[in-house]
Each structure stands twice: as C-alpha cells, then as structure tokens.
C-alpha positions in Angstrom: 2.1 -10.5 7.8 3.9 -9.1 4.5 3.7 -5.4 6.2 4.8 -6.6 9.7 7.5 -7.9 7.8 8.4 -5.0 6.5 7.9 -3.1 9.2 10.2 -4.7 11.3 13.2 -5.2 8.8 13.0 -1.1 8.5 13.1 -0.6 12.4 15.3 -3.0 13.6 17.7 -2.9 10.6 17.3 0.6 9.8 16.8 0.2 5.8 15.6 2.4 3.9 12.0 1.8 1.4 14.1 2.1 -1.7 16.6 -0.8 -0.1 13.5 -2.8 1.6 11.8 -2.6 -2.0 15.3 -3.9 -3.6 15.4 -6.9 -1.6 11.7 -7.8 -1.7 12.2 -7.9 -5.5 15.5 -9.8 -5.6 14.1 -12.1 -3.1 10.6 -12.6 -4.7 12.1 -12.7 -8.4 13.5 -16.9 -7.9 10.3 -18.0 -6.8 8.3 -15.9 -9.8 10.8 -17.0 -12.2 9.6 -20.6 -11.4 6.1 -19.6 -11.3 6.3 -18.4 -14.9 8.3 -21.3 -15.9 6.0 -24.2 -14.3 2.8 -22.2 -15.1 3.9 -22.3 -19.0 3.2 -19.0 -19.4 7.1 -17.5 -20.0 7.2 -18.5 -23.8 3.5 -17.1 -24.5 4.3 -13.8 -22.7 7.6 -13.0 -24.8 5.6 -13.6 -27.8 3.0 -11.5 -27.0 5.1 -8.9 -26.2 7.3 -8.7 -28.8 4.4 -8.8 -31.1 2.9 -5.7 -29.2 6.3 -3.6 -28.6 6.1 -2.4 -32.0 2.7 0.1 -31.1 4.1 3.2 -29.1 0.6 3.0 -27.2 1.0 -0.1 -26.0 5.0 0.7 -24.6 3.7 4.4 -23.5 0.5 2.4 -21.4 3.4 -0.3 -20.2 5.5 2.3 -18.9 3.0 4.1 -16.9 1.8 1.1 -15.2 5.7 -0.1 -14.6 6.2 4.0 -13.0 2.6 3.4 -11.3 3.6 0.2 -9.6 7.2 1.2 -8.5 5.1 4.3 -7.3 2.7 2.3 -5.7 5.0 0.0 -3.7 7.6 2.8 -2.6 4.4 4.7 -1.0 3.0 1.4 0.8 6.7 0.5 1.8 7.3 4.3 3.3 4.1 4.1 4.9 5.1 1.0 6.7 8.2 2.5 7.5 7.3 5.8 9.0 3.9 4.8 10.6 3.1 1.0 10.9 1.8 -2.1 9.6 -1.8 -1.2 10.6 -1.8 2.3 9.8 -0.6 0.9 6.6 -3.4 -1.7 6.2 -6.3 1.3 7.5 -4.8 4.3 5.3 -5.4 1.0 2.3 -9.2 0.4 3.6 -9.9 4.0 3.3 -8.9 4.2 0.2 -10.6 1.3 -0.9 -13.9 3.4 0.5 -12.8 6.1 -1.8 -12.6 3.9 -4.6 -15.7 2.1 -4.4 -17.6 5.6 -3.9 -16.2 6.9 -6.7 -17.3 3.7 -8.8 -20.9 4.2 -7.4 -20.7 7.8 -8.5 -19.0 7.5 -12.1 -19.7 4.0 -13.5 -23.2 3.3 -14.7 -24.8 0.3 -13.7 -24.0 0.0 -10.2 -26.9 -0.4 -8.1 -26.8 1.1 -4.6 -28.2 -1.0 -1.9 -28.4 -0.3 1.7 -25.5 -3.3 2.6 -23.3 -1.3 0.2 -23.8 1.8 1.9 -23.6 0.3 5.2 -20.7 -1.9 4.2 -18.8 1.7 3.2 -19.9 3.5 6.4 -18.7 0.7 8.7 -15.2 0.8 7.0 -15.2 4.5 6.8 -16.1 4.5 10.8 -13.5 2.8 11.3 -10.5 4.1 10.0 -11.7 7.6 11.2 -11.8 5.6 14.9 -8.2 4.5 13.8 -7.2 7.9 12.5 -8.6 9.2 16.3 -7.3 6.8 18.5 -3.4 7.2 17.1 -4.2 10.9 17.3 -4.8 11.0 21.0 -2.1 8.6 21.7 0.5 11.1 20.0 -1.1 14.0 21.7 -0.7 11.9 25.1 3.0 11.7 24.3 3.7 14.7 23.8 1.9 16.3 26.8 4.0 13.2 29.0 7.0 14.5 27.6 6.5 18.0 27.5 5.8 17.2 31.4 8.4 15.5 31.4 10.8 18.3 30.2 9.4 20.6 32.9 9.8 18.5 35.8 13.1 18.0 34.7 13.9 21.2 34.5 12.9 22.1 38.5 
C-alpha cells in the first residue's frame, strides 16, 4: 500500500523522489516523535549517543548507514516513480534471492535444504516471469504505435 502510495502521488501530482522522500519524512517524523517519547526510549538514545559520538568509528559507521539509508529510499522511491509499485516490490524479491544466495555461499553454518532451494527458485521464477511479461507488453506498445505512425502517415 506504502508503494501504491507513492506511486500515485508521483503520477498524478508530478513530484519528484527527492520532494516525495521530503514529505514522507516530515509527515512520518510527528507520529515517530511520539513513538520515541511513549516508548521511553528518547532519553536512553541521547545518552547513548553522546557517550559514543566521541569514537570517530562509531560517527564514520553512523554516517554511512545515514548516506546508505537516504540512498536506499531515493532508489526505492525512483523506482516507484519511473516503473511501478510492483515492479518496485519484484526488483525487492529479487534482490532478496540475491541476498539469501549470497548468505548460503559466504556465511558458514547455513544448511542448505531442498525447501530453501526451492523456496529461492520459485521467487527467482517469478520475477524473471515478471521481468518477461512487462517486456512483451512494452514491445507490444511499441509495435501498436510504430503501426500506428504508419497508418497515420498513408
């Protein structure tokens, strides 16, 4: 629902990711403000960091993950933009398949069992059915309309 959202705020109001991203966050920063509040946790997270900000490691590693999470968002929300929701959600499940068979191939202790295997092949299946389906609908597009030029032009 969050990328239909999205989707449609970029089509039918013609905004940008950077300005979609800009009012998600403004929007969304009330409601976490209370979160933080209610949960207890604001007082306990200002101590900890201010105890930590002294160690360059810990701002250099609090940095990247701030850069990797704007990253992160401004490619989801450009996706959504360009493409759609779904292709959104599929292009995430692939890369979820990547993930996970990179974690079978680098991490020790992972046991491979058939339903893992299967469970990857089903989801890479189909996103490549996806991937093929939007495929031949764009090429059926273009041949309509490059028909579609030439009868106009006789």
């Amino acid at each position: 629902m969050y990328l239909v959202l999205v989707e449609k705020s970029g089509a039918e109001n013609g905004l940008s990711s950077v300005e979609i991203m800009f009012y998600n966050s403004f929007l969304s920063l009330p409601f976490l403000m209370f979160l933080i509040v209610a949960t207890g946790e604001f007082p306990n997270s200002l101590s900890i960091l201010f105890a930590k900000s002294y160690s360059v490691s810990f701002l250099a590693i609090l940095i990247l993950s701030l850069v990797m999470g704007i990253v992160l968002n401004y490619t989801m929300f450009l996706c959504t933009v360009v493409n759609s929701a779904l292709t959104t959600i599929i292009v995430g499940v692939l890369k979820g398949v990547g993930s996970t068979t990179l974690g079978f191939v680098l991490l020790d202790g992972v046991q491979v069992h058939a339903l893992n295997v299967s469970g990857l092949v089903i989801n890479t299946a189909g996103g490549v059915w996806y991937s093929y389906a939007k495929y031949q609908q764009k090429m059926s597009k273009t041949v309509k309309l490059v028909t579609d030029v030439e009868a106009h032009r006789t």
